[in-house]
C-alpha positions in Angstrom: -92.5 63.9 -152.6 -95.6 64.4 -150.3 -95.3 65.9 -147.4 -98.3 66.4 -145.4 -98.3 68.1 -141.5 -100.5 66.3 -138.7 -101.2 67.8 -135.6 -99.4 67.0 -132.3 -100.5 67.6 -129.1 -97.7 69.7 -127.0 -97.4 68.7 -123.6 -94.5 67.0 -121.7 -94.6 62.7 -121.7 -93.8 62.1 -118.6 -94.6 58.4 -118.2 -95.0 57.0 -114.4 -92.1 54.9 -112.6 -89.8 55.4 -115.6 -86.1 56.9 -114.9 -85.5 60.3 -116.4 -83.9 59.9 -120.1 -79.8 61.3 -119.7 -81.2 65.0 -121.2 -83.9 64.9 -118.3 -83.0 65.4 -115.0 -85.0 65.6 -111.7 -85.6 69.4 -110.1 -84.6 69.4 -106.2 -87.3 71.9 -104.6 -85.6 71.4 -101.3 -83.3 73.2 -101.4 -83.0 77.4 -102.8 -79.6 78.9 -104.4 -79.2 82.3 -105.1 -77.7 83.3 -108.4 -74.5 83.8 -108.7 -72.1 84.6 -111.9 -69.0 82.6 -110.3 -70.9 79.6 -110.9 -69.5 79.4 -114.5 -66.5 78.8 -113.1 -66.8 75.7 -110.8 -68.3 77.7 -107.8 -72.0 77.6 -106.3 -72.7 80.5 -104.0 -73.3 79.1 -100.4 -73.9 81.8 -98.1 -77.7 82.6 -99.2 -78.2 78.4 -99.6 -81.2 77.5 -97.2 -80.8 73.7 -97.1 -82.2 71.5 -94.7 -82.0 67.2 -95.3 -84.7 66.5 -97.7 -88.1 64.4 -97.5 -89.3 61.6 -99.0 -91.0 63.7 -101.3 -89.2 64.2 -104.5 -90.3 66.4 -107.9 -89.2 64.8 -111.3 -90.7 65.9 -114.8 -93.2 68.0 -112.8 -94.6 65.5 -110.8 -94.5 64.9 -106.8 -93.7 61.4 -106.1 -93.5 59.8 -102.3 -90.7 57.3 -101.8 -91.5 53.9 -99.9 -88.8 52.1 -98.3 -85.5 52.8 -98.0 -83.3 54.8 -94.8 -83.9 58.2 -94.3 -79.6 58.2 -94.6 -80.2 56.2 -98.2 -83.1 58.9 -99.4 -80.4 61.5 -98.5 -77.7 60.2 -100.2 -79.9 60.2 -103.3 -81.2 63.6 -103.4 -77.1 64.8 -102.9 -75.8 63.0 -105.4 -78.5 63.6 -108.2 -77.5 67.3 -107.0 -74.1 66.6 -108.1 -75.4 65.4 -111.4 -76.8 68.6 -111.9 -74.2 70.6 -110.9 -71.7 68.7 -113.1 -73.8 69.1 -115.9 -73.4 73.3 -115.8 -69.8 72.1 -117.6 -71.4 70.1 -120.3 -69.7 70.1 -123.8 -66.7 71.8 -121.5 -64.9 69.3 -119.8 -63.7 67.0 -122.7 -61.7 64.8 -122.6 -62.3 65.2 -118.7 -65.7 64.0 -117.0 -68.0 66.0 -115.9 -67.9 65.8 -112.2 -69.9 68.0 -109.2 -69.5 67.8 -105.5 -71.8 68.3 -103.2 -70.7 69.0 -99.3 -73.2 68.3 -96.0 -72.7 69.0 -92.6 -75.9 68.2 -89.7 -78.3 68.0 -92.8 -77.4 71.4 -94.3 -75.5 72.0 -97.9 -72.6 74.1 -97.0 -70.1 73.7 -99.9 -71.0 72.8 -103.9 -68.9 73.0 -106.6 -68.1 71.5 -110.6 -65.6 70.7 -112.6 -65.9 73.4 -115.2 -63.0 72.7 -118.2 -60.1 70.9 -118.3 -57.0 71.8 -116.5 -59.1 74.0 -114.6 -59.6 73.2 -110.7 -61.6 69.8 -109.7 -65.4 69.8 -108.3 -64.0 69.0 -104.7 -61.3 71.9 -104.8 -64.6 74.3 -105.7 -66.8 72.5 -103.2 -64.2 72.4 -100.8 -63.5 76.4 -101.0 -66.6 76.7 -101.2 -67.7 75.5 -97.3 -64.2 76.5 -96.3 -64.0 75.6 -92.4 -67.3 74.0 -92.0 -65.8 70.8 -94.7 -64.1 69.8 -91.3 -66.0 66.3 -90.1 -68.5 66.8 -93.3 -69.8 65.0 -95.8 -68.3 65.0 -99.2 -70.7 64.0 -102.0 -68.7 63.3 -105.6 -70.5 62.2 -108.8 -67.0 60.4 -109.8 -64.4 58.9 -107.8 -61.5 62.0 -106.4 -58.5 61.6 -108.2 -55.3 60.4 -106.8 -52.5 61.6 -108.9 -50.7 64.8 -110.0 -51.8 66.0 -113.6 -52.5 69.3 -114.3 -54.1 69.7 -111.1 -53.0 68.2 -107.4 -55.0 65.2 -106.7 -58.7 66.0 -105.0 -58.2 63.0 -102.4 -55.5 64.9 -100.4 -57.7 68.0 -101.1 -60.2 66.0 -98.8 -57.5 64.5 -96.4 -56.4 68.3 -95.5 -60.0 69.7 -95.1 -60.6 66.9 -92.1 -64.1 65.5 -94.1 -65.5 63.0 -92.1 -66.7 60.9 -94.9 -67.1 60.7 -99.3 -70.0 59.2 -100.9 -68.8 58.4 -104.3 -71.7 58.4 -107.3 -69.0 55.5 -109.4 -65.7 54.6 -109.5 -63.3 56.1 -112.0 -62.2 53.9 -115.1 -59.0 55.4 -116.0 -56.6 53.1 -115.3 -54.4 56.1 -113.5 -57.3 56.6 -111.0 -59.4 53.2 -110.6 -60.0 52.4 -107.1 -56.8 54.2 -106.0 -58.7 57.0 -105.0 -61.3 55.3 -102.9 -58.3 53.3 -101.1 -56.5 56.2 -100.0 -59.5 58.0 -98.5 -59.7 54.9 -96.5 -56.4 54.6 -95.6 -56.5 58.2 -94.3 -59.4 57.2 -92.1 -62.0 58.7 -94.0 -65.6 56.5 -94.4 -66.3 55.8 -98.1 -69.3 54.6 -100.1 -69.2 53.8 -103.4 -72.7 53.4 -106.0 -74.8 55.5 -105.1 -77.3 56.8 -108.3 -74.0 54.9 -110.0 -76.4 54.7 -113.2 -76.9 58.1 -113.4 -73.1 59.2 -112.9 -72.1 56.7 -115.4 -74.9 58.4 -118.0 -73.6 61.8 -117.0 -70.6 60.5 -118.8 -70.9 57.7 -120.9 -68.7 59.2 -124.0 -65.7 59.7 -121.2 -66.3 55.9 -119.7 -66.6 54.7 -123.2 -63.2 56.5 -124.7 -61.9 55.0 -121.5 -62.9 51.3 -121.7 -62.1 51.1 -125.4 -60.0 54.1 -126.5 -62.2 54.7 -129.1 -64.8 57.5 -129.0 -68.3 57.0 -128.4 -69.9 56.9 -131.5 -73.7 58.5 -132.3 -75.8 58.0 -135.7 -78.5 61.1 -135.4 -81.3 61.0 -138.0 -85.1 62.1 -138.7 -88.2 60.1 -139.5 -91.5 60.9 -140.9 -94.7 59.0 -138.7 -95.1 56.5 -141.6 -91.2 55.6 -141.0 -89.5 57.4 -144.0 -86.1 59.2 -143.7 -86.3 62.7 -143.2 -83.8 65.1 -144.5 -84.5 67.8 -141.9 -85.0 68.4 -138.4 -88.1 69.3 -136.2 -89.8 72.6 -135.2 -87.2 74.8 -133.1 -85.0 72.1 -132.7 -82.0 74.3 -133.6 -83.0 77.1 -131.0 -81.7 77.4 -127.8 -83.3 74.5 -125.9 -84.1 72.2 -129.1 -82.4 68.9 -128.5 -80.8 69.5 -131.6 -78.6 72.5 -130.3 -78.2 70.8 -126.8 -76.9 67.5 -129.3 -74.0 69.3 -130.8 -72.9 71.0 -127.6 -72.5 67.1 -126.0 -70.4 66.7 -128.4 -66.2 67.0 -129.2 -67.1 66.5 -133.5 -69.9 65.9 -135.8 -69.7 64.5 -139.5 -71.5 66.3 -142.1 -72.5 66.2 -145.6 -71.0 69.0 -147.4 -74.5 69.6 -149.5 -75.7 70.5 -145.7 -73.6 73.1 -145.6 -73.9 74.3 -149.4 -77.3 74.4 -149.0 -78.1 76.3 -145.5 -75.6 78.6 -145.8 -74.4 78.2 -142.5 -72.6 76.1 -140.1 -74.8 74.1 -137.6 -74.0 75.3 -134.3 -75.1 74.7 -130.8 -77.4 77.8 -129.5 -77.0 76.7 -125.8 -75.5 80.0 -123.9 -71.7 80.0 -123.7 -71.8 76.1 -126.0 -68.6 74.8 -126.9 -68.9 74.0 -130.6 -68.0 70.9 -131.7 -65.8 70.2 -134.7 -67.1 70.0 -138.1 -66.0 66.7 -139.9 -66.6 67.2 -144.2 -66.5 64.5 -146.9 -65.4 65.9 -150.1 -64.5 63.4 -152.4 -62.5 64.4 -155.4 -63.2 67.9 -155.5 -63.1 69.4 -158.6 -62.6 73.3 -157.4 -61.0 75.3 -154.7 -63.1 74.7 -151.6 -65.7 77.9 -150.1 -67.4 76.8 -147.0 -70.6 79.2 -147.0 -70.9 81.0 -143.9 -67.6 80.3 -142.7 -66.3 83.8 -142.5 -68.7 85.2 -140.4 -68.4 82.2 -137.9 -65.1 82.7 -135.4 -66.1 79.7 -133.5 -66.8 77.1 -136.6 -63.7 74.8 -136.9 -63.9 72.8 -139.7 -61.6 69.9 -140.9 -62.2 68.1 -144.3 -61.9 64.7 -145.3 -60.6 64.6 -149.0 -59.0 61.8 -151.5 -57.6 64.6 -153.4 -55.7 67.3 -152.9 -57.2 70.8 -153.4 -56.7 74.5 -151.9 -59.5 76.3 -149.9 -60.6 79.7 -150.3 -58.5 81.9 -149.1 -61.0 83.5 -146.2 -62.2 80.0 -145.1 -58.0 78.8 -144.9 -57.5 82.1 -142.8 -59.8 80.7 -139.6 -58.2 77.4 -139.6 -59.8 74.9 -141.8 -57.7 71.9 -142.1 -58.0 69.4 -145.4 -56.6 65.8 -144.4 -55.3 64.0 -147.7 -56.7 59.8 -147.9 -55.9 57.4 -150.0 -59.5 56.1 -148.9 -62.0 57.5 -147.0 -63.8 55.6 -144.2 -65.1 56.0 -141.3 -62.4 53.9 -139.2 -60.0 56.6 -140.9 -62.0 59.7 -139.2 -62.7 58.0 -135.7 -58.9 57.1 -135.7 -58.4 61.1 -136.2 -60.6 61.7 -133.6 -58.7 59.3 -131.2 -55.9 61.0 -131.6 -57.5 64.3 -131.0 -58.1 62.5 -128.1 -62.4 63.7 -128.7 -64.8 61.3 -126.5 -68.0 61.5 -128.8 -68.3 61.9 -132.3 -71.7 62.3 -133.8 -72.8 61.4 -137.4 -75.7 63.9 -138.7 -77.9 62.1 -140.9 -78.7 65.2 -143.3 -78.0 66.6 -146.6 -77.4 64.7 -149.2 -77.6 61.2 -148.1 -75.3 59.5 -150.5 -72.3 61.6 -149.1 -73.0 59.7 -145.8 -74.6 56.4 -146.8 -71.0 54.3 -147.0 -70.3 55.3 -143.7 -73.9 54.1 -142.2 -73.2 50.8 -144.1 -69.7 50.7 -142.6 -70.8 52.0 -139.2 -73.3 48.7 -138.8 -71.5 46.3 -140.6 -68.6 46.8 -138.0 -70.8 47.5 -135.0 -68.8 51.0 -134.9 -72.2 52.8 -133.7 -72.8 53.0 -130.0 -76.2 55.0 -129.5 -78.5 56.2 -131.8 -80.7 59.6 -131.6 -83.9 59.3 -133.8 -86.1 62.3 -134.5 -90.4 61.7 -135.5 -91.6 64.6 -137.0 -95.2 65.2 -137.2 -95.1 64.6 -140.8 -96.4 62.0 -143.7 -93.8 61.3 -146.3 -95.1 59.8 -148.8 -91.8 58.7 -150.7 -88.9 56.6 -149.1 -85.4 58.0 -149.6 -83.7 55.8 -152.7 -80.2 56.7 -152.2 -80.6 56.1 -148.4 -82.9 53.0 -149.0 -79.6 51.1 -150.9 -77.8 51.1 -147.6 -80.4 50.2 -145.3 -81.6 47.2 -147.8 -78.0 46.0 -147.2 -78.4 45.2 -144.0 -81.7 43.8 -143.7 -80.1 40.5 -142.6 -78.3 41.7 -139.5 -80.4 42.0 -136.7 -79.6 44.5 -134.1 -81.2 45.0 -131.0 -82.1 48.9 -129.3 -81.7 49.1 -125.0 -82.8 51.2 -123.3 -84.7 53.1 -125.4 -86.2 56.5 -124.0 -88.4 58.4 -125.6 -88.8 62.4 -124.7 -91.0 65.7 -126.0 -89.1 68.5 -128.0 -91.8 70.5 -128.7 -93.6 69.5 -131.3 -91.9 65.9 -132.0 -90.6 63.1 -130.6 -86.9 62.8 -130.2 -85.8 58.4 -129.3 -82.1 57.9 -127.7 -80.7 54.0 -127.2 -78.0 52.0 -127.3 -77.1 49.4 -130.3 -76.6 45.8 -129.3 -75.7 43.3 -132.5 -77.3 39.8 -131.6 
């Protein structure tokens, strides 16, 4: 193998009259919050909140943009709702199987209430937000990235939250998909009297939450395939420079997610679990292949790891080492292992995103690839271009691909971003 390093220049791409990628979100210089520690918890601290209704001029990816056309009342809207976006997201990799959802209320052009959703069972964003602006919600405007609930769960339902406070009106960033909620919420808001719009930045709520729409619609979780290329298009078996630190898109990947699939070798071989480095990260769970093992299984690293939850995947039954058994490592006996088999696990673990990391040794992972395409079981993939020239193509990994030359399979939206040094691709799969 050859590997040779080119240079690359670092700067941030931040190519004109293109929408921010879903990792990229605009800053909002109009308004200024004061820190506060109870934001972990769903609230935003209001009182030191100078907020006045925002101009035309907007900052995204470092850049000052004016808007032409549009209401002033439509520019607002906008600038509240991609606030609620960016409040919601303070819960990412937290929420699961619950959206992600921030509220955002507005009384004579002033913010006076915020809140999130910060982890399931816990409080909804409009309960925070609500609190939050306390008497002033009364003939206000209630900004919500996701349609307010209707129905008791493990919480009241956030429309009668908004009913009782006396809001004047809800903007709604997209309508709920679960069948329980779906409209209902939006109808009685209405029939209480309250003025409701629905669709506003509805592309970027459904982004914010695309694994929950998608386990929603189908009842399947979304499904990732994360690998790394070389420039000259070879696979990779290793990741970027710092993208495993706090702020890498490789540590901000696995917080996103409820499970990722590994190769055992990965594991063998590092001597450590791959964990999210993202303060306060949820880790996800780690899925292992271990076909036909011959010895008791060690997981490297393990022991020193209280927050790695591991299950493995075997066609055989074998014990584990006693210190990796003691924090909860689970073996799950097939006659066959495939990756229907695991995302049917996940389903009932009721996980929204599973994501398969390309790493290791390929031929642990290269049935499921095959499997993953031939079925159209991949929903997104996350391609990494390192500054490198390798010189030799992956064999084992080559089989699989050749496979498949014959299917053609098209990549939307495609959005490309800067992680330091490299060049990290998200999209969508679409068979033709």
């Amino acid at each position: 193998m050859q590997i040779q390093r080119l240079p690359f220049l670092d700067h941030t791409l931040a190519p004109p009259n293109q929408s921010p990628t879903p990792h990229i979100f605009p800053s909002f210089p109009a308004t200024k919050f004061a820190s506060n520690p109870s934001s972990k918890y769903g609230f935003c601290n209001s009182l030191k909140r100078v907020s006045k209704s925002p101009t035309r001029l907007e900052s995204c990816a470092g850049l000052v943009r004016v808007r032409c056309g549009g209401t002033a009342q439509e520019n607002d809207d906008g600038f509240y709702m991609r606030r609620c976006v960016e409040l919601a997201r303070k819960a990412i990799g937290c929420t699961s199987p619950n959206p992600m959802v921030g509220c955002v209320i507005v009384k004579d052009g002033k913010v006076v209430g915020e809140g999130f959703h910060p982890k399931a069972g816990q409080p909804h964003a409009e309960v925070f937000a609500l609190r939050d602006a306390g008497d002033l919600a009364e003939n206000a405007t209630a900004y919500v990235s996701l349609e307010p609930c209707n129905h008791y769960g493990r919480t009241p339902p956030c429309t009668e939250a908004l009913i009782k406070a006396k809001v004047k009106e809800v903007v709604v960033g997209m309508v709920d998909p679960n069948p329980i909620v779906a409209s209902m919420g939006v109808d009685r808001l209405r029939n209480a009297g309250i003025d409701v719009r629905v669709g506003v930045e509805e592309e970027l709520c459904k982004r914010l939450n695309e694994a929950y729409i998608h386990q929603m619609l189908t009842g399947n979780p979304l499904l990732t395939l994360r690998y790394s290329l070389s420039v000259n298009g070879n696979f990779l078996d290793q990741l970027g420079n710092r993208a495993t630190e706090s702020g890498g898109y490789y540590s901000q990947l696995l917080q996103e997610y409820d499970a990722v699939i590994l190769s055992p070798s990965l594991l063998i071989d590092e001597f450590s679990i791959p964990a999210s480095q993202e303060p306060g990260a949820k880790q996800p769970l780690r899925i292992l292949i271990e076909r036909a093992p011959s010895s008791p299984i060690k997981i490297p690293g393990l022991a020193t790891d209280e927050t790695a939850k591991v299950i493995i995947f075997t066609d055989k039954k074998m014990d584990v080492k006693h210190e990796t058994a003691q924090l909860g490592t689970e073996m799950v006996v097939l006659d066959q292992i495939n990756l229907n088999q695991i995302l049917d696990y996940c389903k009932h673990q009721r996980f929204c995103s599973v994501l398969l990391d390309l790493r290791g040794n390929f031929g642990d992972l290269e049935e499921f690839v095959k499997e993953g395409i031939e079925q159209n079981l991949f929903q997104k993939i996350v391609m990494e271009v390192l500054p490198l020239w390798n010189g030799s193509r992956s064999e084992k990994l080559s089989v699989a691909i050749k496979s498949l030359d014959k299917r053609f399979i098209k990549v939307k939206n495609l959005q490309p971003r800067i992680s330091y040094e490299n060049v990290v691709l998200e999209g969508y799969l679409s068979c033709m």
